[in-house]
PLY file of the C-alpha trace (Angstrom):
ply
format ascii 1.0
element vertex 316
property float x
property float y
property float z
element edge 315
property int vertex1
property int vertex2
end_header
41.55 -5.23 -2.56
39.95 -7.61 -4.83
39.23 -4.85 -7.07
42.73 -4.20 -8.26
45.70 -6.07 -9.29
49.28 -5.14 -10.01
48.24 -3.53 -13.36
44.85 -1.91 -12.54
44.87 -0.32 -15.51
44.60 -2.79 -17.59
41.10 -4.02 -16.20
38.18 -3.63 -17.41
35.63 -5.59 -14.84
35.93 -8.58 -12.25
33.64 -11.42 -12.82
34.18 -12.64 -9.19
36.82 -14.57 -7.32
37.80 -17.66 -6.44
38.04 -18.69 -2.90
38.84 -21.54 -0.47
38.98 -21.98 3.08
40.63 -23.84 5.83
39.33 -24.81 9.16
41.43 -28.07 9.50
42.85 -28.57 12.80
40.26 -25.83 14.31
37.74 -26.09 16.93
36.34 -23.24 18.74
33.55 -22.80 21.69
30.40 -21.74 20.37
30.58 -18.23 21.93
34.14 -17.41 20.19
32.20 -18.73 17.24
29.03 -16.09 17.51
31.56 -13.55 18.62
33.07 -13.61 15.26
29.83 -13.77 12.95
28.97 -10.70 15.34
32.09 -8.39 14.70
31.89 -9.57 11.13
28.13 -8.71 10.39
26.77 -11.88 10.07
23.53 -13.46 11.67
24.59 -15.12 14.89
21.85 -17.41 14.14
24.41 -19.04 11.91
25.48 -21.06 15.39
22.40 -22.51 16.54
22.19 -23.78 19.80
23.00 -27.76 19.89
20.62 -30.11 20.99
21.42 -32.75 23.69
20.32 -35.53 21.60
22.94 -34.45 18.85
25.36 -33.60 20.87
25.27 -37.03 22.64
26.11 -38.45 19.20
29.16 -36.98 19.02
30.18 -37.87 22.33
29.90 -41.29 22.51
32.10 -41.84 19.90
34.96 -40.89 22.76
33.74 -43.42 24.51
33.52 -46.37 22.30
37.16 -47.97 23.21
36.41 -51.15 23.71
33.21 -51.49 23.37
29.54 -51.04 21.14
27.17 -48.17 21.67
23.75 -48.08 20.12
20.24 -46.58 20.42
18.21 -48.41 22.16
14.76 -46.89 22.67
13.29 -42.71 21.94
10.46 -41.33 23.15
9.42 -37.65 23.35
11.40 -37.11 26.15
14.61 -39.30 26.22
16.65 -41.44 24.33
18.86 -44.60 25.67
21.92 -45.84 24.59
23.20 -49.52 25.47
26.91 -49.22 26.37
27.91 -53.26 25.72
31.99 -53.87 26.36
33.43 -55.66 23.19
36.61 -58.71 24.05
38.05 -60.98 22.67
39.90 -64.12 23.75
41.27 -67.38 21.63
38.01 -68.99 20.21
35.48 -65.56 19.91
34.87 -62.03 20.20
32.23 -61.81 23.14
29.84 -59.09 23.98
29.04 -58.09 27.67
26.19 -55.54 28.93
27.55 -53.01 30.70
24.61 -50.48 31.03
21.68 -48.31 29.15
22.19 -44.74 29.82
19.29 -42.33 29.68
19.34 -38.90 27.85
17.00 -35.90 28.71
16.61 -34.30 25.63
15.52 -31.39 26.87
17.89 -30.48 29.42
21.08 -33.09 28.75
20.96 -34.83 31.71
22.09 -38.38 31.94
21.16 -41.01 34.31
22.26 -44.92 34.93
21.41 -46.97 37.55
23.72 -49.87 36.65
27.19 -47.68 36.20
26.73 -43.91 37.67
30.07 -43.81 36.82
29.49 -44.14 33.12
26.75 -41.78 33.53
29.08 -39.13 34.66
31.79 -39.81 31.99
29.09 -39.53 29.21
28.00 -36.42 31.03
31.46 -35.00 30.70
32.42 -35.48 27.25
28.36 -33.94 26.14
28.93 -31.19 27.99
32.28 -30.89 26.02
30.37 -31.30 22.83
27.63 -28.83 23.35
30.02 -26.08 23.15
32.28 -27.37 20.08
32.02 -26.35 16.95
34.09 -28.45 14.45
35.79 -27.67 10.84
32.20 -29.27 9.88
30.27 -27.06 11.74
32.35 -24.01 10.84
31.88 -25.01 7.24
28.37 -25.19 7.50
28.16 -21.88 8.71
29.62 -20.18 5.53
27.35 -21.93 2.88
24.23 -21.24 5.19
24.96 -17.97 5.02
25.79 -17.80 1.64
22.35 -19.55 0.99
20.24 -17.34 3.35
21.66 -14.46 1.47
20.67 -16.02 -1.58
24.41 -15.89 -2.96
26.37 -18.00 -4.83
29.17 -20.61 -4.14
29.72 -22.45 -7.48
32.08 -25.46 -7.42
35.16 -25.37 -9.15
36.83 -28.56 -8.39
34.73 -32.03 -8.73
36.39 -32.98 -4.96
35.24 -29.69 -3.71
37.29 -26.98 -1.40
37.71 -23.96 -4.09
34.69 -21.91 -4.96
33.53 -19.10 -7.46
32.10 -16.36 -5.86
30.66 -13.80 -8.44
31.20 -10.27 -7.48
27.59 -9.07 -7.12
28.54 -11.05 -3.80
31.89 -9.84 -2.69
30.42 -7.93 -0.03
29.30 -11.64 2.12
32.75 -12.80 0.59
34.55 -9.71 2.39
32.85 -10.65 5.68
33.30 -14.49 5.25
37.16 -13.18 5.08
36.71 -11.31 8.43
34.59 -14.14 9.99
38.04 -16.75 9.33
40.63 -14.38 10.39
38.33 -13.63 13.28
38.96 -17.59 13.93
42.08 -17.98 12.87
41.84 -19.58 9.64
42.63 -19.11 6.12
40.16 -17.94 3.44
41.73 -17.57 0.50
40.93 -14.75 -2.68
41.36 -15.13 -6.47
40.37 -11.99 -8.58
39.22 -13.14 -12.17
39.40 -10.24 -14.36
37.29 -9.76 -17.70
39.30 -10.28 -20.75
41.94 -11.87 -19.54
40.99 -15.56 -20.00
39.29 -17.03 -17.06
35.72 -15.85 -18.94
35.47 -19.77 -20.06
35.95 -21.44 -16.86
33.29 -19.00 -14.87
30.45 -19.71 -17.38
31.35 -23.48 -16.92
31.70 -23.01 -12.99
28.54 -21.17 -13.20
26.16 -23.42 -15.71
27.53 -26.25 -13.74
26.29 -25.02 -10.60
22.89 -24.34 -11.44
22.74 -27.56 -13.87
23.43 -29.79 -10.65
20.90 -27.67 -8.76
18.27 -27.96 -11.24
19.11 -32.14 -11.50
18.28 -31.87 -7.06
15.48 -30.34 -7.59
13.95 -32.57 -10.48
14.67 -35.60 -8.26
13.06 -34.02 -5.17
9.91 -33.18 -7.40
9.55 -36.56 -9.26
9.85 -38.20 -6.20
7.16 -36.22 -4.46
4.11 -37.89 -3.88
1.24 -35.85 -3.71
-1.17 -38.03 -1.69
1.40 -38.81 1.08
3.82 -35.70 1.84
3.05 -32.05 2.92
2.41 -29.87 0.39
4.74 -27.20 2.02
7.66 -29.36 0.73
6.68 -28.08 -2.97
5.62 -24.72 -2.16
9.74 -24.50 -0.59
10.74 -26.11 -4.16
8.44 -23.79 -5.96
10.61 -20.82 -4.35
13.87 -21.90 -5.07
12.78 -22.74 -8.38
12.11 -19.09 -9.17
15.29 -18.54 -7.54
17.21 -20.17 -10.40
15.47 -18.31 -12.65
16.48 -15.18 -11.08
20.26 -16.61 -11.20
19.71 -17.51 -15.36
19.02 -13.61 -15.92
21.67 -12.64 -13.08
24.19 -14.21 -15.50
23.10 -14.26 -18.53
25.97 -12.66 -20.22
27.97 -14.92 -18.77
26.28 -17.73 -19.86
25.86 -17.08 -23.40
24.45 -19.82 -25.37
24.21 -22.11 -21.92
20.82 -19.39 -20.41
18.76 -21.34 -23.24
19.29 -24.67 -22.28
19.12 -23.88 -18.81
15.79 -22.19 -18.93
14.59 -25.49 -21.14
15.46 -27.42 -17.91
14.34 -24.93 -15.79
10.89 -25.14 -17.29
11.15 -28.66 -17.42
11.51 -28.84 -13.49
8.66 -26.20 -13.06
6.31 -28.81 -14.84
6.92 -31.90 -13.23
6.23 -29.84 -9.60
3.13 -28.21 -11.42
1.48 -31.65 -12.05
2.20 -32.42 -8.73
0.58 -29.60 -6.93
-2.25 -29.94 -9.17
-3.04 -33.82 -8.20
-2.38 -32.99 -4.28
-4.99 -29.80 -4.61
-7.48 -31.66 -6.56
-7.88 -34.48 -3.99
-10.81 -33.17 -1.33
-10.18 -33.59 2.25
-11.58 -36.01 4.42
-14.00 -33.49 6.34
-14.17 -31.06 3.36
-17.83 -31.75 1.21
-17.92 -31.95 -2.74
-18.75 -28.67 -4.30
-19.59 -28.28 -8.11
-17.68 -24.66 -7.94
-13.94 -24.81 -9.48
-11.21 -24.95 -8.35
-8.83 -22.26 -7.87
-5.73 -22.67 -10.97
-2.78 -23.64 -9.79
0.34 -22.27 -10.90
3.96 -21.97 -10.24
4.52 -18.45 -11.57
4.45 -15.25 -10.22
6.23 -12.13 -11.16
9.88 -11.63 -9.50
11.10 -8.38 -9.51
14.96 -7.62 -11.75
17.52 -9.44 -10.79
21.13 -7.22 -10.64
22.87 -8.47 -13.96
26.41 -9.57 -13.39
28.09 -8.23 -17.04
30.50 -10.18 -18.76
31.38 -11.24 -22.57
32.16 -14.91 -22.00
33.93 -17.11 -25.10
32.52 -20.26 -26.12
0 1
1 2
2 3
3 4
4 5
5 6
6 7
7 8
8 9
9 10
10 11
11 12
12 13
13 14
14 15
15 16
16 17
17 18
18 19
19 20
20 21
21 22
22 23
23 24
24 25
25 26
26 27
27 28
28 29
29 30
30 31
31 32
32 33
33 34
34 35
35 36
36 37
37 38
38 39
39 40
40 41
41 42
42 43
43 44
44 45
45 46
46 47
47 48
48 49
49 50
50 51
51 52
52 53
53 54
54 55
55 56
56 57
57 58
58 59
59 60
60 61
61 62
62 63
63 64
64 65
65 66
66 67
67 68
68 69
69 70
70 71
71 72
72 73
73 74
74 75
75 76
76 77
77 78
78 79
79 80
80 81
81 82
82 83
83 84
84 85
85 86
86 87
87 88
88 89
89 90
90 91
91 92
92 93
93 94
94 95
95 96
96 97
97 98
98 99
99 100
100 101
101 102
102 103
103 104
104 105
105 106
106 107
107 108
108 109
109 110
110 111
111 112
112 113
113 114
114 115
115 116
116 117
117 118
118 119
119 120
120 121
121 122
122 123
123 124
124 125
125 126
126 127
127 128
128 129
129 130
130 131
131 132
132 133
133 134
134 135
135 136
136 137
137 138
138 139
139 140
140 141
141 142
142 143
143 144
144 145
145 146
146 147
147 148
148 149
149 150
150 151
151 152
152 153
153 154
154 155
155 156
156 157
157 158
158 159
159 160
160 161
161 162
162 163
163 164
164 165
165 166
166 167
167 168
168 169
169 170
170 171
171 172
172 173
173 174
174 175
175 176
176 177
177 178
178 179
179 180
180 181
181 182
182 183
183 184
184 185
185 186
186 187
187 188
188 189
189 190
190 191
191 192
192 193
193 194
194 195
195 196
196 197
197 198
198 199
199 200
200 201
201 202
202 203
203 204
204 205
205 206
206 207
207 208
208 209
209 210
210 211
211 212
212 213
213 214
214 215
215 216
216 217
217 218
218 219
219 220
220 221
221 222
222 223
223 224
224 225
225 226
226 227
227 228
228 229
229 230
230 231
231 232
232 233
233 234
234 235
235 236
236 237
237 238
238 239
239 240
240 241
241 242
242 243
243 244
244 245
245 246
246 247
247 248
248 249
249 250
250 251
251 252
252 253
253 254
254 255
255 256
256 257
257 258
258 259
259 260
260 261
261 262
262 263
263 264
264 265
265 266
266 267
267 268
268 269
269 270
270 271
271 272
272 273
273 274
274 275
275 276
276 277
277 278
278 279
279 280
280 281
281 282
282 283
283 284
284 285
285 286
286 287
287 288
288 289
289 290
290 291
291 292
292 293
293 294
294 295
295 296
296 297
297 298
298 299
299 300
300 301
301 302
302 303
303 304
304 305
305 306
306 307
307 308
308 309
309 310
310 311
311 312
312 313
313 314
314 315
């Protein structure tokens, strides 16, 4: 159990755990995949269907001995690719068309004219790749889920692989652990206890995290323009805005003297997205008429109900 060590007695409260996975040298069909998020309790939705066009992508890289592959026109409905064989003799590398194969995007089927043989092979290797699911994929899987759940994975190496998890969470981190072994593949656990030294290194791990959050988010509003992009795209930023600010009084114990700085930049964030929503609602549509009446204030906050507080006396 994460919840006990060796000396149990001697603990007063975990702050989390450090974890890590390994899905090197792992590739599963998508149904062994959704099998395991289903046994383990987690959304099957995790393992989305593929689409053709993606899945294509993949598969052509198996086929480019030899030769060049690129896009060559999309529409709504298909996509070609021009298959051109690549030699080379004692004066130049030459370039030869072989064919342009057309993909269905809707239902994966591909056609060629010039080289039905081609076709086929293509056909072969998508079909292989709309079932994979690679070390990528199976990656992907755990931090969506850790993001839909609106938990935490805070880096704790600069070249990534080892996470803190804190343990208002363990219960996702318990069935990330059953989702791996389900597969096959390692997912490693790290109790850190209160008091016995590793109270440092979460509240860096921790004001780290959310710093390099915040910095996304400040680049995704101040390069928002108001005139020319959806409006929806800040209204998704305004959200996960209030989401760090959930986070800052989730762990504020654990923060210490780092919650005030964060909340400056916090705030700091929040105004550079409320100038922006304020110049994109105060432009009138093309069809809409003048009116002297005001308009409607516009504001980013909104009362959030208490977060769970994660306890902790962290050392400078």
């Amino acid at each position: 159990m994460v919840n006990s060590l060796l000396n149990p007695g001697a603990i007063t409260s975990i702050l989390g755990e450090i974890v890590s996975w390994d899905f090197r040298g792992h590739s599963h069909k998508e149904s062994e995949v959704r099998d395991a998020l289903r046994v383990s309790g987690m959304p099957v939705e995790l393992c989305p269907d593929f689409k053709p066009r993606n899945a294509f992508k993949r598969a052509i890289q198996e086929l480019k001995d030899e030769r060049v592959i690129r896009m060559f026109s999309e529409d709504k409905l298909t996509v070609q690719f021009q298959f051109t064989r690549e030699s080379k003799d004692e004066r130049q590398i030459n370039y030869a068309k072989e064919a342009i194969i057309t993909l269905d995007k809707a239902t994966g089927d591909v056609t060629c004219t010039e080289r039905p043989d081609l076709a086929a092979s293509a056909k072969v290797k998508l079909d292989e790749k709309m079932s994979a699911r690679t070390p990528s994929d199976l990656h992907r899987v755990i931090e969506r889920y850790m993001e839909e759940r609106k938990g935490d994975l805070f880096l704790i190496r600069s070249a990534g692989g080892c996470y803190f998890v804190p343990n208002n969470h363990k219960d996702a981190s318990d069935r990330i652990d059953s989702f791996c072994s389900l597969l096959g593949a390692e997912y490693r656990r790290f109790p850190i206890a209160a008091g016995m030294g590793g109270e440092k290194s979460v509240k860096e791990s921790i004001g780290e995290g959310i710093e390099k959050t915040l910095a996304e988010y400040q680049q995704i509003a101040t390069e928002f323009d108001p005139l020319a992009q959806r409006q929806c795209k800040m209204a998704n930023l305004i959200e996960k805005v209030k989401l760090v600010k959930l986070k800052l009084e989730a762990y504020g114990l654990l923060l210490n003297e780092s919650k005030s700085r964060l909340a400056e930049k916090t705030a700091e964030v929040e105004g550079i997205i409320r100038q922006k929503v304020l110049v994109a609602t105060s432009q009138p549509k093309a069809d809409e008429p003048k009116s002297d009446e005001p308009k409607a204030e516009v504001t980013t906050e909104t009362e959030t109900a208490q977060p769970e507080t994660v306890e902790g006396n962290v050392a400078a």
